[in-house]
C-alpha positions as CSV (number, residue, x, y, z in Angstrom):
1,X,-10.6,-116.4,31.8
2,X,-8.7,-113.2,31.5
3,X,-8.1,-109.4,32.1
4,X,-10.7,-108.3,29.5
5,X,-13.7,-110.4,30.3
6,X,-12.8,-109.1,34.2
7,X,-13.1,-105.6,32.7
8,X,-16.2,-106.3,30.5
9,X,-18.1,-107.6,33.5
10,X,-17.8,-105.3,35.4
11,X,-19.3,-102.7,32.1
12,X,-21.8,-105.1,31.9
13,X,-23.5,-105.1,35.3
14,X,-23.7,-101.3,35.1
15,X,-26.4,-101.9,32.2
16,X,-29.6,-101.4,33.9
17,X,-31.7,-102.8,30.7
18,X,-30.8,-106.5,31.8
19,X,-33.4,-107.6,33.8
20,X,-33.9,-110.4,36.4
21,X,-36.8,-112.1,33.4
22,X,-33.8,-111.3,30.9
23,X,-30.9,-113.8,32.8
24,X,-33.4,-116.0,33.9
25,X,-34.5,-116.7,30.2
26,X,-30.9,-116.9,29.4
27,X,-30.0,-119.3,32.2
28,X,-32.8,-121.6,30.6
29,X,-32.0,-121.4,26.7
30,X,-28.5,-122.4,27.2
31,X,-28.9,-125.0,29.7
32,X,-26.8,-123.3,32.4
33,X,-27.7,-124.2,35.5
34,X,-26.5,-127.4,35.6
35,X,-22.8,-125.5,35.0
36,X,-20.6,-124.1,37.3
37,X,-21.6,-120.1,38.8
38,X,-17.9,-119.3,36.9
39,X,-18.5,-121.2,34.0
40,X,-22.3,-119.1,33.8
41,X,-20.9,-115.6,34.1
42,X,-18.1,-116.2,31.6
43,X,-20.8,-117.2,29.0
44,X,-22.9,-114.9,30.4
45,X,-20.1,-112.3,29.8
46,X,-19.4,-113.7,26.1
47,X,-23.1,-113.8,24.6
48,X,-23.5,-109.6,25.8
49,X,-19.8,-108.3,25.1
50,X,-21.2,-107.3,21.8
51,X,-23.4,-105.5,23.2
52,X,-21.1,-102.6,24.6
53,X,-21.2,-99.8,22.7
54,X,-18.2,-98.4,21.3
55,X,-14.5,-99.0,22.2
56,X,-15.0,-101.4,25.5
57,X,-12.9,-100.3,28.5
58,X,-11.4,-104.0,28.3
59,X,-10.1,-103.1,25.2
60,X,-8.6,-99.8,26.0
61,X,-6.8,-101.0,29.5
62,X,-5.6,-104.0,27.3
63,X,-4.2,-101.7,24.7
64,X,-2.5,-99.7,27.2
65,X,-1.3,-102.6,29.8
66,X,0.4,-104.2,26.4
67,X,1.8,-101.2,25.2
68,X,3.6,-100.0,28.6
69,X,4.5,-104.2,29.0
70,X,6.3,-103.7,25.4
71,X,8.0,-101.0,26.2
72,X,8.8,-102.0,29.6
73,X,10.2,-105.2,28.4
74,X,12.4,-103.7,26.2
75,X,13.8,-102.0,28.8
76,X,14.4,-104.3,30.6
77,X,16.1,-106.5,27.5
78,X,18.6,-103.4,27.0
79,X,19.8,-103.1,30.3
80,X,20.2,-106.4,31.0
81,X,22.5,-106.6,28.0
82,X,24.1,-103.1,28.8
83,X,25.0,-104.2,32.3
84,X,26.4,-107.7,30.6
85,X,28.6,-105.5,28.4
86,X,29.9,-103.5,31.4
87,X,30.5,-106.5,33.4
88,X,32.4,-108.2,31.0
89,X,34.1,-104.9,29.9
90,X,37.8,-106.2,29.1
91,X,40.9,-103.5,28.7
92,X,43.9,-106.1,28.6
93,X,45.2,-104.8,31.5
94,X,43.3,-106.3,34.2
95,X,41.3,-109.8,34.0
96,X,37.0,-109.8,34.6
97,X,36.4,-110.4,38.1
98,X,33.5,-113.3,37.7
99,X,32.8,-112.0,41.9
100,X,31.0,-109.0,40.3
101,X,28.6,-111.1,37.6
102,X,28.2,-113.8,39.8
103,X,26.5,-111.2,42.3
104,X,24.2,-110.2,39.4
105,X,23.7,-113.0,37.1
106,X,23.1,-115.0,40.7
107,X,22.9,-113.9,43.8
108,X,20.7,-111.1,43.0
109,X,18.1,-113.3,41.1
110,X,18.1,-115.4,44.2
111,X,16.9,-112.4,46.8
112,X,14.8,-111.0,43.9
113,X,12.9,-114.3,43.8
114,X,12.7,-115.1,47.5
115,X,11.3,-111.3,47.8
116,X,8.4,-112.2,45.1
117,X,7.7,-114.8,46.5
118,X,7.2,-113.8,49.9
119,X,5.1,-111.0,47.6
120,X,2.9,-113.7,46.8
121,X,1.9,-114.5,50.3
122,X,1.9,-111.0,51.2
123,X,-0.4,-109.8,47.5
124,X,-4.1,-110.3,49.5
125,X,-2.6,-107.5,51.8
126,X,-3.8,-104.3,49.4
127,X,-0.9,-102.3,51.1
128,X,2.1,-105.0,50.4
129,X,5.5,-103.2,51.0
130,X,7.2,-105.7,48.8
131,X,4.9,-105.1,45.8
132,X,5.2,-101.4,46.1
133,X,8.9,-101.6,46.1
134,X,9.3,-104.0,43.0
135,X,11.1,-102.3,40.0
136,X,7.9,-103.0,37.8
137,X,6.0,-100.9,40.0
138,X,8.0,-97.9,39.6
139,X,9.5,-98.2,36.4
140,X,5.7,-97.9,34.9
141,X,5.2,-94.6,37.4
142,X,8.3,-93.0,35.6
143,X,6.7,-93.7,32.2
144,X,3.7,-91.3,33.7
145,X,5.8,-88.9,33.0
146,X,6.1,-89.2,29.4
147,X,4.5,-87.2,27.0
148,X,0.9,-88.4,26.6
149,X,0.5,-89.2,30.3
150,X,-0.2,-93.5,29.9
151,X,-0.3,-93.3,33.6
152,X,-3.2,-91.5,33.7
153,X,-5.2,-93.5,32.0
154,X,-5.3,-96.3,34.9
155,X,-7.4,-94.0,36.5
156,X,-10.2,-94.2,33.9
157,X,-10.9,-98.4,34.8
158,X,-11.9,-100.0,38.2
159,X,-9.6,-102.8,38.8
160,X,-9.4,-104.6,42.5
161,X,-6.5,-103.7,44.1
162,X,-5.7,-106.9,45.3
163,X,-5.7,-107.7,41.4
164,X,-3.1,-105.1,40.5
165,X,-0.7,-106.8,43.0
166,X,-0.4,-109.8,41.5
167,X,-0.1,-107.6,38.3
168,X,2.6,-106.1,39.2
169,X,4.2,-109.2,40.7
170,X,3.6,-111.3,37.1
171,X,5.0,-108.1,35.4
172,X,8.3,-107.8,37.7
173,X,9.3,-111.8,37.1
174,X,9.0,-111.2,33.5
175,X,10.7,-108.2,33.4
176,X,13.7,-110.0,35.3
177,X,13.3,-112.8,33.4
178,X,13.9,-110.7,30.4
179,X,16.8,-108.9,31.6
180,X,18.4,-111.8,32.8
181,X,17.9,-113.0,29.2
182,X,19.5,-110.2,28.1
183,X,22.5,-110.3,30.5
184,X,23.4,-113.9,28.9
185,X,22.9,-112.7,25.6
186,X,25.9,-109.9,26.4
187,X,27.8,-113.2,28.0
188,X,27.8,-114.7,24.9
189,X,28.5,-112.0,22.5
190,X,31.1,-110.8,24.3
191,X,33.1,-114.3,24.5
192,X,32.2,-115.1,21.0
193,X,34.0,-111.4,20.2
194,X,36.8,-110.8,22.7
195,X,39.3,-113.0,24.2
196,X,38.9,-112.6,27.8
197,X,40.8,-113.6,30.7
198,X,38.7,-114.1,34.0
199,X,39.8,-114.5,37.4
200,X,38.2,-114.0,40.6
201,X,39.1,-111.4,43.6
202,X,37.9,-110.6,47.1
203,X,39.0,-108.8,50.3
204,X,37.3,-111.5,52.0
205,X,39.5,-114.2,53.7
206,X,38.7,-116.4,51.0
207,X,40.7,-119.9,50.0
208,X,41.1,-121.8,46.9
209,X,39.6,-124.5,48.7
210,X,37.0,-122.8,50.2
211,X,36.1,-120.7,46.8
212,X,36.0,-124.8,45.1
213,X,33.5,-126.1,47.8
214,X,31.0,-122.7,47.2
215,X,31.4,-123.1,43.0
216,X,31.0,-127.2,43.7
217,X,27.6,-126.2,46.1
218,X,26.5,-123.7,43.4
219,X,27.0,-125.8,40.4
220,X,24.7,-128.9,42.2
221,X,21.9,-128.4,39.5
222,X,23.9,-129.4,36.3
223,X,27.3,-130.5,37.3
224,X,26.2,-134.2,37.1
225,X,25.0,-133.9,33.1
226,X,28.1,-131.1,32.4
227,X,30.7,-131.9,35.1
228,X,33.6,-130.4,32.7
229,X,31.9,-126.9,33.2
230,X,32.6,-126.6,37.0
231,X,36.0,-125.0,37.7
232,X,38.6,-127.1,38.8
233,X,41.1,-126.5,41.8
234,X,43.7,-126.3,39.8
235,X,42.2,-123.1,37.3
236,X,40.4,-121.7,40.4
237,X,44.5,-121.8,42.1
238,X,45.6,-120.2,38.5
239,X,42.3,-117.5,38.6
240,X,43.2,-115.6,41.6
241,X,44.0,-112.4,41.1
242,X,45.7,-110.0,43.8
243,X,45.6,-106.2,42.9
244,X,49.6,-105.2,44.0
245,X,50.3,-103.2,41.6
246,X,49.2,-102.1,37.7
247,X,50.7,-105.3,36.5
248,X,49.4,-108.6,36.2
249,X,51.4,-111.8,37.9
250,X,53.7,-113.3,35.6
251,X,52.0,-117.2,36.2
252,X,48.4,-115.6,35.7
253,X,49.9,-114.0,32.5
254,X,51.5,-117.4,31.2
255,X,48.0,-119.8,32.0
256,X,46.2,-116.7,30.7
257,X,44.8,-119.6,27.7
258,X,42.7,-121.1,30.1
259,X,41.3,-118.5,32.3
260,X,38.7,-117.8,28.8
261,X,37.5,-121.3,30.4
262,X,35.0,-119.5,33.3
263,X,32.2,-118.6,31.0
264,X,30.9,-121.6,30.6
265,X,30.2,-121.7,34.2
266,X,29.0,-118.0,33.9
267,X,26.7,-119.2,31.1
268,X,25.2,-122.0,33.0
269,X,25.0,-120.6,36.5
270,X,23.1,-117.5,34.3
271,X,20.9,-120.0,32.5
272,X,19.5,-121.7,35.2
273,X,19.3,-119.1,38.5
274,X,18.8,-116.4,36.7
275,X,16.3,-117.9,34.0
276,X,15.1,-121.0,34.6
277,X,14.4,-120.4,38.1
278,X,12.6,-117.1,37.6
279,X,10.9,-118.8,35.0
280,X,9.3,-120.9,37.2
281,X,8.5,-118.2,40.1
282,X,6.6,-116.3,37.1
283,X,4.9,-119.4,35.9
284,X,3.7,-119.1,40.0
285,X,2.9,-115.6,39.5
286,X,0.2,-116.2,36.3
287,X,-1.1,-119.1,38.5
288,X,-1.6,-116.9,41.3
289,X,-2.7,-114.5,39.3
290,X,-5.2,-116.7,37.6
291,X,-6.9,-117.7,40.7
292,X,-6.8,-114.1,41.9
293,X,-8.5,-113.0,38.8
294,X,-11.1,-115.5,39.3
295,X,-12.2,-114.6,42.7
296,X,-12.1,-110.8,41.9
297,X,-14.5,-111.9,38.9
298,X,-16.7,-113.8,41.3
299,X,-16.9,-110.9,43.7
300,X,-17.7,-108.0,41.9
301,X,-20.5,-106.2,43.2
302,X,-24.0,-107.7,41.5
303,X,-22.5,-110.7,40.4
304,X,-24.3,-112.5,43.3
305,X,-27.3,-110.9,41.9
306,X,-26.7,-111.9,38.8
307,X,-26.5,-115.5,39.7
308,X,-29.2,-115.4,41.4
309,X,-31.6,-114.1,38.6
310,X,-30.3,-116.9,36.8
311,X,-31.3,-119.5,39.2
312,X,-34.5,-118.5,40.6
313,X,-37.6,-118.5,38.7
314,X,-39.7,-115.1,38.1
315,X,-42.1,-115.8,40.3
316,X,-43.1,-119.0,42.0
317,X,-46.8,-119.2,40.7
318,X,-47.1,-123.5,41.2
319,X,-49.9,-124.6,43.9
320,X,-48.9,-127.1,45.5
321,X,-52.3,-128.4,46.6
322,X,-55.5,-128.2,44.8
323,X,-56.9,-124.6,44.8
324,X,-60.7,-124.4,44.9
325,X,-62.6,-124.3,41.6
326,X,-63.7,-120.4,40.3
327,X,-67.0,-119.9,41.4
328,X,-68.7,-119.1,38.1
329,X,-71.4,-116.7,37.2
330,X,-73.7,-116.3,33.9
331,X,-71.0,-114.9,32.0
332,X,-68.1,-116.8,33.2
333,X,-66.6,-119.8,31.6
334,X,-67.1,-122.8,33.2
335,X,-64.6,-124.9,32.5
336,X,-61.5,-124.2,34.8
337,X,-58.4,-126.2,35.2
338,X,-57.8,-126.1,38.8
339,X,-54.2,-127.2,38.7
340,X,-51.5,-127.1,36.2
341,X,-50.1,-130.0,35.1
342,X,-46.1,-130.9,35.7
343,X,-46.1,-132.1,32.2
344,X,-47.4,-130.5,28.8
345,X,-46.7,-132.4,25.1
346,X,-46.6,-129.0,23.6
347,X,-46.7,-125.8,25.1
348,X,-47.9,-122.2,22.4
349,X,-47.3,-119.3,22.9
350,X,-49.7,-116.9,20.9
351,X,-47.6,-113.9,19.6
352,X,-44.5,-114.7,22.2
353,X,-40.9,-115.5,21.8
354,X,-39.2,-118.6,22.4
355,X,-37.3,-116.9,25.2
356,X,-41.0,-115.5,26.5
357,X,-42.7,-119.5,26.4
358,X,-39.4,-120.7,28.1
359,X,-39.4,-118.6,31.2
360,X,-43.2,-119.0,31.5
361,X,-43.1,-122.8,31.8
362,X,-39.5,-122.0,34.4
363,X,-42.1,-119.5,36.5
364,X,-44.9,-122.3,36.5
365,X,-42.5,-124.8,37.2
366,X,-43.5,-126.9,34.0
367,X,-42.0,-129.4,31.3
368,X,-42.9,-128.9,28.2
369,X,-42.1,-131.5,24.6
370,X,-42.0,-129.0,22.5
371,X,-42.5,-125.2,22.3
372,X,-43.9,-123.2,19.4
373,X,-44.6,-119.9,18.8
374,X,-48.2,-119.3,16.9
375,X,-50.0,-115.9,15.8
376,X,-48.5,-112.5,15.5
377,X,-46.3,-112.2,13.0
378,X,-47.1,-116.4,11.9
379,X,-48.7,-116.6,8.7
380,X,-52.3,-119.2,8.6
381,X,-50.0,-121.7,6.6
382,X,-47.0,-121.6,9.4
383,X,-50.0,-121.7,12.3
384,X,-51.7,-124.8,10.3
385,X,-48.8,-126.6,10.0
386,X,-48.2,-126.8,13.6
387,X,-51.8,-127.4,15.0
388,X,-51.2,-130.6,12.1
389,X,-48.8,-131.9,14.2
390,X,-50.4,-131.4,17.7
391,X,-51.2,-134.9,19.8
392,X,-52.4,-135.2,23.2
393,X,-52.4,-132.3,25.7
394,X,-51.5,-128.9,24.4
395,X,-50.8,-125.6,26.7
396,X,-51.6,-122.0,25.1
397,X,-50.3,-118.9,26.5
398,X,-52.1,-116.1,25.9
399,X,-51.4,-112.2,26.8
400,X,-54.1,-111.0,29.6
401,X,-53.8,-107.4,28.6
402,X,-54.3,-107.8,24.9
403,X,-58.2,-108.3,23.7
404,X,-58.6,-111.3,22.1
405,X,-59.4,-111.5,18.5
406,X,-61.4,-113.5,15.9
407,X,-57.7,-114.7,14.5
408,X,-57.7,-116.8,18.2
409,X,-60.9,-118.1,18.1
410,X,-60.1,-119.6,14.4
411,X,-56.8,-121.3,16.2
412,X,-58.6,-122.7,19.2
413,X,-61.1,-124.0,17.3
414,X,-59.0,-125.5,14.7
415,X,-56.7,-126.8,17.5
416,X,-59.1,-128.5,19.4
417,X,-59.5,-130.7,16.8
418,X,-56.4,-131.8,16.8
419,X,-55.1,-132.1,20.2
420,X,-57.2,-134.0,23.1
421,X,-56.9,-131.1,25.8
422,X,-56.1,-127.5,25.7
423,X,-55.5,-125.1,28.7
424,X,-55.6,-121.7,28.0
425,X,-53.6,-119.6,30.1
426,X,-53.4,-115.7,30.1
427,X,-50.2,-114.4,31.7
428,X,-50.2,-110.8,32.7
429,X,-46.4,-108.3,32.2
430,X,-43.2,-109.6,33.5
431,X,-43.3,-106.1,35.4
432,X,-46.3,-107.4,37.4
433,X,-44.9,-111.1,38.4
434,X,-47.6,-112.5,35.3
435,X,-50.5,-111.6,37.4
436,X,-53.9,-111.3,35.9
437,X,-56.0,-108.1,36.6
438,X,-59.8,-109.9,36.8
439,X,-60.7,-108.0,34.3
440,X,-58.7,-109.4,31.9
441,X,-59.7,-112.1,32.9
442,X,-63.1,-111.7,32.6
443,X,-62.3,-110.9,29.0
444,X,-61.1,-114.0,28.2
445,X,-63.4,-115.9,30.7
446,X,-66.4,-114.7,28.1
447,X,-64.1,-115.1,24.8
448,X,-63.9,-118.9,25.8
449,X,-68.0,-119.0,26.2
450,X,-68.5,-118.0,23.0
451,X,-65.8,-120.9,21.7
452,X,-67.3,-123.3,24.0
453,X,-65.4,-126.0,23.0
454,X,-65.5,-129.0,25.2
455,X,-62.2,-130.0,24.9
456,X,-60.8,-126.3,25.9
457,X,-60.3,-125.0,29.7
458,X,-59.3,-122.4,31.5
459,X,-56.8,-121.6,34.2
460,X,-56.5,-119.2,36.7
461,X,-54.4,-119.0,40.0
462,X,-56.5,-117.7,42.7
């Protein structure tokens, strides 16, 4: 499941010409109701995408939502490695203070992440503080005001809001997540270009000691595979740098070798809170926003309609008991099948489709061996060769409101000699539930006198 088929649904309910027989007779053909209501509208939604006219409004959101992502990641990429660069920015004169990367290669991802995730909880509230303040969020309203407007064409497609919250959230972890990539990308470049002393600094009260225990606590997560890369006591003595002055202490000057030494722990402490971490809170995000897409999906107005046509029949047309026999006159037929059988060998359709035969035997609540479609647009040979392979009892459907003609008399007649019961049944429109005017059926009632076959009968639901 995804965006698009979200987007297409909700086009495709708006189409008035899918009917309540049409979903039904869909339901039936492809063996769906014994699948999941999700699993239904998704192929629902897959077999009548094709039949939106035009440039879908899936496919327009999802060109836009990938072009702003594109250039928002990029973004994103650039500054992370701009603010790398700056970070690491090296004169000679003064050594990197690691205090000042560590706050943005660490401590920042960690509030970021705590904040999304709170987000999370907080994304079925439609007016979520914490979503609306989220750098994704706002970075894509500036891009509104570039030329061409992208902004404006959100407004154009009807997304739950609820939906576009954990949107945004997805968006804003992989933004970070690119930025932070970014950032370590600058790490490396610049160490692999510069020779640069580090050292740490900080008007807080701050020991040696005290700075080893925090870098120990911070390093728990790979210091036991790469213990060399946590700072010793003895370089984190050596690093600390006291600002008296434009000139650098003479014993920081002559163990100036190893103070290159911190980015490794730079580099790792980037890798994993700043990447792997968010990696995982976005991996949280697309699961929350999986299951969020799903229940927007399921609740979109009509779609409990829609499931509905596909589980209940037409009309419920079945007796349950037996219905008293047609009172016949002269000119009536007197040969009526009082009940319908749960069971037909083969069940014809004259001039009907597949789909047509298929929902019939659903409405009546029938099983049927085989189906076949006979007269219209048949030829004889195609109509011979399947009352040849007709065997015991055989259901015909018949239109009520259309005359019959000599070509049906021919096919009963040649029928009946093949199968050992026929029941002829003349279905009136879908529009009017397959009721019968008495008209029509009076028609047919004096069509089957003159045929007065013994092996053919008549039903008719009083």
């Amino acid at each position: 499941m995804n965006l698009q088929s979200y987007i297409d649904l909700y086009q495709l309910l708006q189409n008035k010409q899918i009917s309540h027989s049409s979903n039904r007779s869909f339901a039936l053909e492809h063996d769906l109701l014994k699948k999941s209501p999700q699993e239904r509208v998704l192929f629902w939604i897959k077999t009548y995408r094709n039949s939106l006219k035009g440039a879908s409004q899936s496919e327009k959101f999802c060109r836009y939502l990938y072009g702003v992502s594109l250039l928002l990641a990029v973004i994103a990429f650039i500054l992370g490695f701009l603010t790398g660069v700056a970070l690491l920015s090296y004169s000679g004169k003064e050594p990197v203070n690691i205090i000042y990367f560590l706050t943005v290669a660490v401590f920042m991802p960690i509030v970021t992440m705590v904040l999304a995730l709170i987000s999370m909880i907080k994304a079925n509230t439609a007016q979520s503080m914490l979503i609306h303040i989220s750098p994704a969020f706002w970075m894509e309203k500036v891009l509104g005001f570039l030329p061409g407007g992208m902004q404006d064409k959100l407004g154009e497609f009807k997304i739950n809001p609820l939906l576009l919250n954990w949107l945004t959230i997805k968006r804003a972890q992989l933004l970070s997540l690119l930025f932070a990539v970014g950032l370590l990308l600058a790490l490396l470049s610049v160490v692999a270009t510069k020779d640069i002393a580090f050292a740490w600094s900080t008007t807080l009260q701050v020991s040696p000691e005290q700075f080893h225990s925090f870098l120990q606590a911070l390093a728990l997560p790979w210091k036991e595979l790469f213990p060399t890369v946590v700072p010793s006591i003895e370089l984190i003595e050596k690093s600390q740098y006291f600002r008296l002055g434009e000139k650098l202490d003479n014993i920081m000057i002559d163990d100036a070798r190893i103070l290159g030494q911190w980015w490794k722990f730079l580099a790792c402490a980037t890798l994993f809170y700043a990447i792997i971490l968010r990696l995982l809170v976005w991996l949280l995000a697309k699961i929350g926003f999986g299951r969020a897409l799903s229940r927007s999906l399921m609740n979109l107005d009509s779609v409990e309609k829609l499931l509905y046509q596909m589980n209940t029949a037409v009309v419920s047309t079945m007796a349950h008991t037996k219905e008293p026999e047609f009172v016949q006159g002269d000119s009536r037929y007197s040969r009526i099948a009082p009940m319908l059988k749960i069971f037909y060998k083969s069940t014809l359709g004259w001039a009907m489709s597949k789909d047509d035969i298929t929902l019939l035997n659903d409405t009546l609540q029938l099983k049927a061996g085989s189906v076949f479609i006979v007269g219209g647009s048949n030829s004889i040979e195609e109509d011979s060769r399947i009352i040849e392979s007709m065997r015991g009892e055989v259901l015909l459907y018949v239109k009520s409101w259309e005359p019959p003609t000599m070509d049906i008399d021919d096919f009963i007649v040649e029928l009946a000699g093949k199968a050992e019961h026929i029941v002829l049944v003349p279905v009136g429109t879908v529009a009017d539930n397959y009721r019968v005017k008495s008209e029509e059926l009076d028609v047919w009632s004096r069509k089957l006198v003159s045929v007065n076959n013994p092996k053919v009968w008549l039903w008719q639901k009083n």
